[in-house]
N, C-alpha and C positions, 0 to 999 in steps of 0.2 A: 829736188828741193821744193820745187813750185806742189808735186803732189803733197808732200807731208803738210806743207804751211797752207791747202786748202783742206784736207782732213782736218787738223788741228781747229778748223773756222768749221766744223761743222756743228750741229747743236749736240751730240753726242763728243765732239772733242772736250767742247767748251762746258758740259758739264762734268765731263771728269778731272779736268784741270782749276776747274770751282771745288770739286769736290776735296782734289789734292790740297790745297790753298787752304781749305775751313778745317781739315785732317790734322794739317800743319800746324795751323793755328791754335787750336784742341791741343793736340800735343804740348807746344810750347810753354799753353796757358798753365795745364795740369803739372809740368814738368816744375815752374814756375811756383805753385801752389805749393807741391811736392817740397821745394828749395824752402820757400818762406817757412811750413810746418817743423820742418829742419830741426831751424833757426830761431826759432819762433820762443824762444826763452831766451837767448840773447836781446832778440827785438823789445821783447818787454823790457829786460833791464836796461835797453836804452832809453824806453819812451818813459822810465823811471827818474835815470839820470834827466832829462830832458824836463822833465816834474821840478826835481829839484833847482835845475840852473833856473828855471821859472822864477822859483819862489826866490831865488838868491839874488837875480836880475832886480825883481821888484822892490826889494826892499833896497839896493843898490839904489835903485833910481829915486827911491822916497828919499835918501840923504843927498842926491845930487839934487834934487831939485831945492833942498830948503839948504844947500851949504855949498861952499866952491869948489868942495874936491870934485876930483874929475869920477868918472864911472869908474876905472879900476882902482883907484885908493877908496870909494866908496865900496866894493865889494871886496876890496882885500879888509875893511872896516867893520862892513858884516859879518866875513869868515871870521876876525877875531872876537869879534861881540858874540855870537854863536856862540866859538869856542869858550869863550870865558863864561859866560852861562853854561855850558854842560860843565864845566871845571868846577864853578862854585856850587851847583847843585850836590852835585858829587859828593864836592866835600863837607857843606853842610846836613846834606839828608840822605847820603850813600850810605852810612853805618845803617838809617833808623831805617831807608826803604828795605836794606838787605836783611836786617833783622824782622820786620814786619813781614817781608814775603817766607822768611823762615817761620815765624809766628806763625804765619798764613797755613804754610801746610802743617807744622804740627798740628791745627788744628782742626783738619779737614779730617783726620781717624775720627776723632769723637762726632764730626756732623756726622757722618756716614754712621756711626752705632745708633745716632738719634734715629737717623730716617729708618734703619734698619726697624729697633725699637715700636718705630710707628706706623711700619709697614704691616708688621707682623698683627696688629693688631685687626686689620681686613685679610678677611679672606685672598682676591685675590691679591696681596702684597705678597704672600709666603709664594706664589709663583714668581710672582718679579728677583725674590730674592735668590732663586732656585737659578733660576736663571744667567742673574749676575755672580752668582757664585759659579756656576759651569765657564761664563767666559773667562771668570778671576784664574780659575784654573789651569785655563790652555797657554798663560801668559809662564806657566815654569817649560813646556814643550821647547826643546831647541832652536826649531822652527820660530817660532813666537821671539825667542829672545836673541836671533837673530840681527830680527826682525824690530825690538826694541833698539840693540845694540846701532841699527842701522842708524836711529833718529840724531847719535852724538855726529854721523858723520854727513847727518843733513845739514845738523847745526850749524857744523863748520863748513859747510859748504853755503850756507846763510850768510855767515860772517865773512865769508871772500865776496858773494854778489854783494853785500852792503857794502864795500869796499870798492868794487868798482861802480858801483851808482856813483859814491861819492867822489871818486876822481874822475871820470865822465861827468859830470855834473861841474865840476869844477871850472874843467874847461870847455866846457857848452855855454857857463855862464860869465865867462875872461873874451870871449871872441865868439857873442855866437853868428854874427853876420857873416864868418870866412865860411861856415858850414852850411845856411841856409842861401849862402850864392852859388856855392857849389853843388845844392839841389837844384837849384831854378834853373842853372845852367844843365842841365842834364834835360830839360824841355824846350820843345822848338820856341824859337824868339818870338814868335805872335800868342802863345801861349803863356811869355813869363810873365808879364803883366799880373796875370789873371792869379798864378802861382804865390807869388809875392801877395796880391790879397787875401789868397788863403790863408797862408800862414798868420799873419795879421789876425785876422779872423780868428783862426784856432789860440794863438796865443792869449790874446784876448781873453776867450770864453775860458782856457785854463786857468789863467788868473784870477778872474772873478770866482771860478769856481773854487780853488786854491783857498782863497780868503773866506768863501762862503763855510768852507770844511773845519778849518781852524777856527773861526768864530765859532761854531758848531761843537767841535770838539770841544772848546776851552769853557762853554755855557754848560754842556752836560756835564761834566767833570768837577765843575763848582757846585753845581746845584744836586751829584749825586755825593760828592765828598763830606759837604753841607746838610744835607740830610739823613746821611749816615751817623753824622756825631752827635744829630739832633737825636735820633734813636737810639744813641748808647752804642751803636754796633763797634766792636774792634778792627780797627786797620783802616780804618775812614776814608785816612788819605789815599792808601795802596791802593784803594777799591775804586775810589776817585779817580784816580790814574790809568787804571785798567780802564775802566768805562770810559775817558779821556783817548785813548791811544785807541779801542777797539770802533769809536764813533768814528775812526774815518770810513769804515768798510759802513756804507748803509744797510739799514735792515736788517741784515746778518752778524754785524757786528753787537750792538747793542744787548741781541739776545744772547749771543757768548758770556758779554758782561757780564749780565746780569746771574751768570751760574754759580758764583765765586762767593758774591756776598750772599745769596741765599743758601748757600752750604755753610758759612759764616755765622748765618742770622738762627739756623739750627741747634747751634752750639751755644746761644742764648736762650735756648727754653722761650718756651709760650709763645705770645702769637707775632712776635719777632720777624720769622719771616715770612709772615704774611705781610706786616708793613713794610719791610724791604720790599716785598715784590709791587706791591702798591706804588711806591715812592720810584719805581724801574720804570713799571707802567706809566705812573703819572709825568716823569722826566722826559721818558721818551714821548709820550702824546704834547708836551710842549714844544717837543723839538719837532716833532712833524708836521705838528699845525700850527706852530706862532713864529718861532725861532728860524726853522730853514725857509716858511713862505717869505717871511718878511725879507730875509738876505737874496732869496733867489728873486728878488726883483731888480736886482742889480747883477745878475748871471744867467745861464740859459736853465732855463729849469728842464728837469729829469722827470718824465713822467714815471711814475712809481714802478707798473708794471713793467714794462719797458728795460730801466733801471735793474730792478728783479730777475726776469731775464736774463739777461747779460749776466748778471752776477753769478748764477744757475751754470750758463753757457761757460764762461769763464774757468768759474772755479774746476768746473768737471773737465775741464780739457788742460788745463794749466795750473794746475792746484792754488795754491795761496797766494802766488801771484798774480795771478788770474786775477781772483777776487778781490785781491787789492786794487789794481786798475783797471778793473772793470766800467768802475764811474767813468773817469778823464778820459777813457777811449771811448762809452757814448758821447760823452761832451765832443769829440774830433769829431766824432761820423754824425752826428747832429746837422752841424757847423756843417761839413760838409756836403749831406745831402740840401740843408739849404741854399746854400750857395751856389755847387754846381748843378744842380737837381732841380729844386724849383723856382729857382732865381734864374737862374742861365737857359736851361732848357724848357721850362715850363711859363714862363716869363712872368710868375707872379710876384708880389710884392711881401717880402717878408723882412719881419725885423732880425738883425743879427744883431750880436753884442758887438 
Protein backbone atom coordinates (compact mmCIF):
# COMPACT_ATOMS: atom_id res chain seq x y z
CA UNK A 1 0.00 0.00 0.00
CA UNK A 2 2.73 2.42 1.23
CA UNK A 3 4.56 1.42 -2.42
CA UNK A 4 1.64 2.40 -4.63
CA UNK A 5 0.72 5.77 -2.47
CA UNK A 6 4.61 6.71 -3.08
CA UNK A 7 4.63 6.01 -6.83
CA UNK A 8 1.47 7.63 -7.17
CA UNK A 9 3.75 11.05 -5.30
CA UNK A 10 6.12 10.63 -7.87
CA UNK A 11 6.34 13.57 -10.62
CA UNK A 12 5.64 11.13 -13.38
CA UNK A 13 2.49 9.73 -11.26
CA UNK A 14 1.35 13.19 -10.72
CA UNK A 15 1.52 13.97 -14.08
CA UNK A 16 -0.43 11.38 -15.45
CA UNK A 17 -3.12 11.76 -13.05
CA UNK A 18 -3.14 15.92 -14.13
CA UNK A 19 -3.27 14.60 -17.24
CA UNK A 20 -6.30 12.02 -16.41
CA UNK A 21 -8.24 14.94 -14.62
CA UNK A 22 -7.82 17.79 -17.88
CA UNK A 23 -8.80 14.37 -20.31
CA UNK A 24 -11.83 14.18 -18.02
CA UNK A 25 -12.47 17.53 -18.07
CA UNK A 26 -12.13 17.95 -22.06
CA UNK A 27 -14.35 15.17 -22.27
CA UNK A 28 -17.13 16.29 -20.10
CA UNK A 29 -16.80 20.04 -21.50
CA UNK A 30 -17.24 18.70 -25.30
CA UNK A 31 -19.75 16.00 -24.28
CA UNK A 32 -21.56 19.08 -22.63
CA UNK A 33 -21.25 21.30 -26.00
CA UNK A 34 -22.21 18.17 -28.03
CA UNK A 35 -25.77 18.11 -25.34
CA UNK A 36 -26.32 21.95 -25.65
CA UNK A 37 -25.87 21.87 -29.92
CA UNK A 38 -28.42 19.11 -29.46
CA UNK A 39 -30.67 21.22 -28.07
CA UNK A 40 -29.88 24.13 -29.20
CA UNK A 41 -33.40 25.10 -31.17
CA UNK A 42 -35.27 24.54 -28.23
CA UNK A 43 -32.93 26.82 -26.18
CA UNK A 44 -33.65 29.43 -28.65
CA UNK A 45 -37.29 29.25 -28.46
CA UNK A 46 -36.85 29.38 -24.84
CA UNK A 47 -34.68 32.53 -24.69
CA UNK A 48 -37.67 33.53 -27.18
CA UNK A 49 -40.27 32.87 -24.88
CA UNK A 50 -38.22 34.64 -22.22
CA UNK A 51 -38.23 37.85 -24.90
CA UNK A 52 -41.63 37.94 -24.77
CA UNK A 53 -42.43 37.33 -20.82
CA UNK A 54 -40.01 40.45 -20.97
CA UNK A 55 -42.05 42.60 -22.94
CA UNK A 56 -45.26 41.30 -21.02
CA UNK A 57 -43.65 41.76 -17.43
CA UNK A 58 -42.95 45.50 -18.59
CA UNK A 59 -45.84 46.76 -19.59
CA UNK A 60 -47.39 44.76 -16.50
CA UNK A 61 -45.37 46.90 -14.29
CA UNK A 62 -46.14 50.33 -16.27
CA UNK A 63 -50.02 49.67 -15.20
CA UNK A 64 -49.03 48.64 -11.68
CA UNK A 65 -47.13 51.35 -11.07
CA UNK A 66 -49.76 54.18 -12.12
CA UNK A 67 -53.02 51.93 -10.85
CA UNK A 68 -53.72 49.49 -7.92
CA UNK A 69 -54.10 46.50 -9.50
CA UNK A 70 -51.65 44.01 -8.37
CA UNK A 71 -49.06 42.49 -11.10
CA UNK A 72 -51.06 39.63 -12.13
CA UNK A 73 -54.45 41.34 -12.84
CA UNK A 74 -52.11 44.00 -14.53
CA UNK A 75 -50.65 41.25 -16.85
CA UNK A 76 -53.76 39.24 -17.16
CA UNK A 77 -54.96 43.19 -18.38
CA UNK A 78 -52.28 43.30 -20.90
CA UNK A 79 -52.88 39.54 -22.24
CA UNK A 80 -56.41 40.95 -22.82
CA UNK A 81 -55.43 44.46 -24.25
CA UNK A 82 -53.06 42.51 -26.58
CA UNK A 83 -55.70 40.27 -27.28
CA UNK A 84 -58.28 42.66 -28.15
CA UNK A 85 -55.87 44.78 -30.41
CA UNK A 86 -55.00 41.77 -32.66
CA UNK A 87 -58.96 41.00 -32.62
CA UNK A 88 -59.95 44.53 -33.84
CA UNK A 89 -57.18 44.79 -36.36
CA UNK A 90 -58.21 41.73 -37.76
CA UNK A 91 -61.43 42.64 -37.97
CA UNK A 92 -61.12 45.98 -39.31
CA UNK A 93 -58.11 45.63 -41.75
CA UNK A 94 -57.90 41.57 -42.10
CA UNK A 95 -60.26 41.65 -45.41
CA UNK A 96 -57.97 44.84 -46.89
CA UNK A 97 -54.49 43.47 -45.48
CA UNK A 98 -55.49 39.78 -47.08
CA UNK A 99 -56.69 41.33 -50.13
CA UNK A 100 -53.58 43.81 -50.59
CA UNK A 101 -51.02 40.90 -50.04
CA UNK A 102 -53.30 39.00 -52.84
CA UNK A 103 -52.88 42.36 -54.88
CA UNK A 104 -49.44 42.30 -53.84
CA UNK A 105 -48.64 39.03 -55.79
CA UNK A 106 -50.74 39.43 -58.57
CA UNK A 107 -48.81 41.89 -59.31
CA UNK A 108 -45.42 40.81 -58.99
CA UNK A 109 -45.87 38.77 -62.84
CA UNK A 110 -46.00 42.07 -64.45
CA UNK A 111 -42.76 43.74 -62.18
CA UNK A 112 -40.99 40.73 -63.23
CA UNK A 113 -42.07 41.28 -67.40
CA UNK A 114 -40.97 44.94 -66.71
CA UNK A 115 -37.49 44.00 -65.37
CA UNK A 116 -37.29 41.27 -67.84
CA UNK A 117 -38.33 43.96 -70.52
CA UNK A 118 -35.44 46.25 -69.26
CA UNK A 119 -33.01 43.68 -68.77
CA UNK A 120 -33.05 42.66 -72.27
CA UNK A 121 -32.27 45.88 -73.38
CA UNK A 122 -28.34 45.47 -72.04
CA UNK A 123 -26.29 43.17 -73.21
CA UNK A 124 -25.39 41.64 -70.30
CA UNK A 125 -29.20 41.45 -68.93
CA UNK A 126 -29.97 38.55 -71.73
CA UNK A 127 -27.39 36.48 -69.51
CA UNK A 128 -28.97 37.21 -66.21
CA UNK A 129 -32.26 36.18 -67.82
CA UNK A 130 -30.66 32.93 -69.32
CA UNK A 131 -29.81 32.19 -66.12
CA UNK A 132 -33.04 32.78 -64.02
CA UNK A 133 -34.81 30.97 -66.56
CA UNK A 134 -32.34 27.62 -66.02
CA UNK A 135 -33.09 27.96 -62.09
CA UNK A 136 -37.06 28.67 -62.97
CA UNK A 137 -36.70 25.35 -64.60
CA UNK A 138 -35.24 22.96 -62.04
CA UNK A 139 -38.23 24.04 -59.73
CA UNK A 140 -40.91 21.36 -62.11
CA UNK A 141 -37.80 18.43 -61.06
CA UNK A 142 -39.38 16.11 -58.35
CA UNK A 143 -36.48 16.66 -56.31
CA UNK A 144 -37.15 20.60 -56.36
CA UNK A 145 -40.80 20.22 -55.51
CA UNK A 146 -39.97 18.04 -52.97
CA UNK A 147 -38.32 20.23 -51.63
CA UNK A 148 -40.95 23.13 -52.19
CA UNK A 149 -43.56 20.93 -50.84
CA UNK A 150 -41.24 20.61 -47.67
CA UNK A 151 -41.65 24.64 -46.94
CA UNK A 152 -45.88 23.92 -46.10
CA UNK A 153 -44.57 21.49 -43.48
CA UNK A 154 -41.86 24.13 -42.05
CA UNK A 155 -44.84 26.41 -41.82
CA UNK A 156 -46.50 24.33 -39.68
CA UNK A 157 -43.90 23.61 -37.80
CA UNK A 158 -43.57 27.66 -37.41
CA UNK A 159 -46.88 27.81 -36.35
CA UNK A 160 -46.31 25.00 -33.29
CA UNK A 161 -42.70 26.91 -32.15
CA UNK A 162 -45.04 30.19 -32.09
CA UNK A 163 -47.24 28.53 -29.99
CA UNK A 164 -45.10 27.39 -27.48
CA UNK A 165 -43.05 30.76 -27.31
CA UNK A 166 -46.29 32.05 -26.51
CA UNK A 167 -47.36 29.64 -23.74
CA UNK A 168 -43.77 29.63 -22.14
CA UNK A 169 -43.82 33.18 -22.20
CA UNK A 170 -46.92 33.16 -20.57
CA UNK A 171 -45.70 31.55 -17.73
CA UNK A 172 -42.23 32.98 -17.37
CA UNK A 173 -44.14 36.15 -17.19
CA UNK A 174 -47.16 34.85 -14.22
CA UNK A 175 -44.10 33.79 -11.90
CA UNK A 176 -40.94 34.52 -13.30
CA UNK A 177 -38.94 34.63 -9.75
CA UNK A 178 -39.97 30.62 -8.96
CA UNK A 179 -37.72 30.07 -12.22
CA UNK A 180 -35.00 32.44 -11.73
CA UNK A 181 -34.44 31.06 -7.84
CA UNK A 182 -34.40 27.82 -9.10
CA UNK A 183 -31.24 28.83 -11.34
CA UNK A 184 -29.40 30.65 -8.64
CA UNK A 185 -29.98 27.70 -6.57
CA UNK A 186 -28.21 25.54 -8.90
CA UNK A 187 -24.81 27.75 -7.84
CA UNK A 188 -22.74 27.57 -4.91
CA UNK A 189 -24.11 30.17 -2.06
CA UNK A 190 -21.12 32.51 -2.22
CA UNK A 191 -21.67 32.75 -5.79
CA UNK A 192 -25.63 33.56 -5.76
CA UNK A 193 -25.37 36.99 -4.89
CA UNK A 194 -23.31 37.73 -7.84
CA UNK A 195 -25.94 35.52 -10.03
CA UNK A 196 -28.98 37.41 -9.09
CA UNK A 197 -26.98 40.70 -10.37
CA UNK A 198 -26.65 39.19 -13.44
CA UNK A 199 -29.84 38.46 -14.26
CA UNK A 200 -30.83 41.97 -13.17
CA UNK A 201 -28.40 43.26 -15.42
CA UNK A 202 -29.44 41.07 -18.50
CA UNK A 203 -32.93 41.78 -17.90
CA UNK A 204 -32.31 45.21 -17.76
CA UNK A 205 -30.37 45.68 -20.91
CA UNK A 206 -33.21 43.38 -22.73
CA UNK A 207 -35.72 45.76 -21.81
CA UNK A 208 -34.28 48.75 -22.94
CA UNK A 209 -33.29 47.14 -25.95
CA UNK A 210 -36.94 45.63 -26.39
CA UNK A 211 -38.35 49.19 -26.43
CA UNK A 212 -35.38 50.60 -28.42
CA UNK A 213 -36.62 47.87 -31.34
CA UNK A 214 -40.23 48.75 -31.31
CA UNK A 215 -39.71 52.37 -31.20
CA UNK A 216 -37.49 51.44 -34.12
CA UNK A 217 -39.77 49.41 -35.95
CA UNK A 218 -42.92 51.54 -35.33
CA UNK A 219 -40.79 54.99 -36.80
CA UNK A 220 -39.72 53.01 -40.10
CA UNK A 221 -43.11 51.68 -40.76
CA UNK A 222 -44.69 55.26 -40.65
CA UNK A 223 -42.19 56.92 -42.31
CA UNK A 224 -41.97 54.07 -45.02
CA UNK A 225 -45.97 53.63 -45.28
CA UNK A 226 -46.05 57.59 -45.36
CA UNK A 227 -43.86 57.85 -48.12
CA UNK A 228 -45.12 55.37 -50.12
CA UNK A 229 -48.63 57.02 -50.42
CA UNK A 230 -46.78 60.19 -51.01
CA UNK A 231 -45.39 58.49 -54.21
CA UNK A 232 -48.59 56.97 -55.41
CA UNK A 233 -46.98 53.55 -54.85
CA UNK A 234 -50.05 50.67 -54.25
CA UNK A 235 -50.15 48.71 -50.95
CA UNK A 236 -48.52 51.55 -48.98
CA UNK A 237 -49.75 50.15 -45.94
CA UNK A 238 -48.75 46.26 -46.55
CA UNK A 239 -45.31 47.60 -47.54
CA UNK A 240 -45.32 49.75 -44.34
CA UNK A 241 -46.04 46.73 -42.38
CA UNK A 242 -43.59 44.50 -43.99
CA UNK A 243 -40.77 47.01 -43.55
CA UNK A 244 -42.32 47.39 -39.75
CA UNK A 245 -42.23 43.62 -38.74
CA UNK A 246 -38.74 42.98 -40.99
CA UNK A 247 -36.94 46.14 -38.98
CA UNK A 248 -36.63 44.06 -36.04
CA UNK A 249 -33.81 41.71 -37.51
CA UNK A 250 -30.94 44.76 -38.08
CA UNK A 251 -29.28 45.17 -41.30
CA UNK A 252 -30.55 42.41 -42.85
CA UNK A 253 -33.90 42.92 -42.33
CA UNK A 254 -34.48 46.11 -43.84
CA UNK A 255 -32.92 45.09 -47.13
CA UNK A 256 -35.37 42.15 -47.39
CA UNK A 257 -38.02 44.97 -47.22
CA UNK A 258 -37.05 46.85 -49.24
CA UNK A 259 -37.44 43.96 -52.21
CA UNK A 260 -41.29 43.92 -52.38
CA UNK A 261 -41.84 47.53 -52.99
CA UNK A 262 -39.24 47.92 -55.59
CA UNK A 263 -40.85 45.01 -57.47
CA UNK A 264 -44.03 47.20 -56.76
CA UNK A 265 -42.59 50.43 -57.87
CA UNK A 266 -41.80 48.61 -61.39
CA UNK A 267 -45.20 48.09 -62.14
CA UNK A 268 -45.59 51.92 -62.03
CA UNK A 269 -43.36 52.71 -64.96
CA UNK A 270 -40.82 55.45 -64.99
CA UNK A 271 -38.53 56.36 -62.52
CA UNK A 272 -40.89 54.94 -59.65
CA UNK A 273 -38.51 52.66 -58.33
CA UNK A 274 -35.89 54.63 -58.32
CA UNK A 275 -37.58 56.94 -55.67
CA UNK A 276 -38.71 53.89 -53.67
CA UNK A 277 -35.27 52.91 -53.35
CA UNK A 278 -34.19 56.38 -52.50
CA UNK A 279 -37.06 56.78 -49.86
CA UNK A 280 -35.60 52.77 -48.43
CA UNK A 281 -32.18 54.35 -48.53
CA UNK A 282 -33.17 57.54 -46.95
CA UNK A 283 -35.46 55.86 -44.05
CA UNK A 284 -32.98 53.60 -43.24
CA UNK A 285 -30.00 56.06 -43.09
CA UNK A 286 -32.31 57.89 -40.45
CA UNK A 287 -32.84 55.05 -38.47
CA UNK A 288 -29.10 54.45 -38.30
CA UNK A 289 -27.97 57.52 -37.57
CA UNK A 290 -30.69 59.76 -35.80
CA UNK A 291 -33.46 57.33 -34.61
CA UNK A 292 -31.48 54.10 -33.18
CA UNK A 293 -28.42 56.58 -31.64
CA UNK A 294 -30.62 58.63 -30.05
CA UNK A 295 -32.69 55.48 -28.30
CA UNK A 296 -29.56 53.59 -27.64
CA UNK A 297 -28.58 56.07 -25.21
CA UNK A 298 -30.86 54.60 -22.86
CA UNK A 299 -29.71 50.90 -23.88
CA UNK A 300 -26.39 49.08 -24.41
CA UNK A 301 -25.51 49.91 -27.80
CA UNK A 302 -24.53 47.10 -30.40
CA UNK A 303 -21.61 47.86 -32.30
CA UNK A 304 -22.49 47.31 -35.91
CA UNK A 305 -19.81 44.91 -36.93
CA UNK A 306 -20.08 43.13 -34.12
CA UNK A 307 -24.04 42.94 -34.44
CA UNK A 308 -23.38 41.76 -38.25
CA UNK A 309 -21.44 38.98 -37.10
CA UNK A 310 -23.55 37.39 -34.99
CA UNK A 311 -26.08 37.79 -37.38
CA UNK A 312 -23.91 36.00 -40.24
CA UNK A 313 -22.98 33.36 -37.34
CA UNK A 314 -26.31 32.91 -36.37
CA UNK A 315 -28.36 32.76 -39.24
CA UNK A 316 -25.82 30.21 -40.89
CA UNK A 317 -26.02 27.73 -37.90
CA UNK A 318 -29.55 28.21 -36.92
CA UNK A 319 -31.40 29.50 -39.79
CA UNK A 320 -34.18 32.24 -39.20
CA UNK A 321 -34.12 31.92 -35.72
CA UNK A 322 -30.87 32.45 -35.44
CA UNK A 323 -31.05 35.69 -37.11
CA UNK A 324 -33.96 36.68 -35.17
CA UNK A 325 -32.12 36.61 -32.00
CA UNK A 326 -29.15 37.30 -32.82
CA UNK A 327 -29.32 40.95 -31.41
CA UNK A 328 -30.78 40.06 -27.65
CA UNK A 329 -28.14 37.29 -27.44
CA UNK A 330 -25.26 39.89 -27.94
CA UNK A 331 -27.11 42.29 -25.76
CA UNK A 332 -26.59 38.83 -22.85
CA UNK A 333 -23.11 38.19 -23.68
CA UNK A 334 -22.29 42.03 -23.75
CA UNK A 335 -23.78 42.35 -20.28
CA UNK A 336 -22.06 39.58 -19.38
CA UNK A 337 -18.61 39.82 -20.40
CA UNK A 338 -18.85 43.27 -18.59
CA UNK A 339 -19.79 42.25 -15.70
CA UNK A 340 -18.12 39.10 -15.10
CA UNK A 341 -15.05 39.95 -17.34
CA UNK A 342 -14.08 43.20 -16.83
CA UNK A 343 -15.76 44.13 -13.86
CA UNK A 344 -15.01 41.25 -11.68
CA UNK A 345 -11.89 39.98 -13.12
CA UNK A 346 -10.33 42.74 -14.68
CA UNK A 347 -11.46 45.21 -11.99
CA UNK A 348 -12.13 48.08 -14.21
CA UNK A 349 -14.97 50.44 -14.09
CA UNK A 350 -17.68 50.01 -16.65
CA UNK A 351 -21.09 51.33 -17.08
CA UNK A 352 -23.80 48.75 -17.39
CA UNK A 353 -27.53 49.50 -17.94
Amino acid sequence: MDHETSETRTPSGLLTKRTLIVAVAGTAVIALLLAVWQVSQILLLVFASLLLALFLRTLAEFITRHTPLSMNWSLTVVVLILLGLLVLILALYGPAIADGFYQLFQQLPAALDRLRNTLEQYPWGTAVIDRLSRAGSTLTDPEQLSKIAGIFSTAFGALGSLFIVIVLGLYFAADPKTYIDGTVHLFPKGRRGQVWEAFNRMGNALRWWLIGRIAAMLAVGVLIGVGLMALGVPFAFILGLVAAALDFVPNIGPLIAAVPAMMVGLTQGGPTVLYVAILYFVVQGLEGYLITPFIQQKIVSLPPALLLTAQLIMGASFGILGLLLAPPLVVVIMVLVQMLYMRDVLGESVEMP
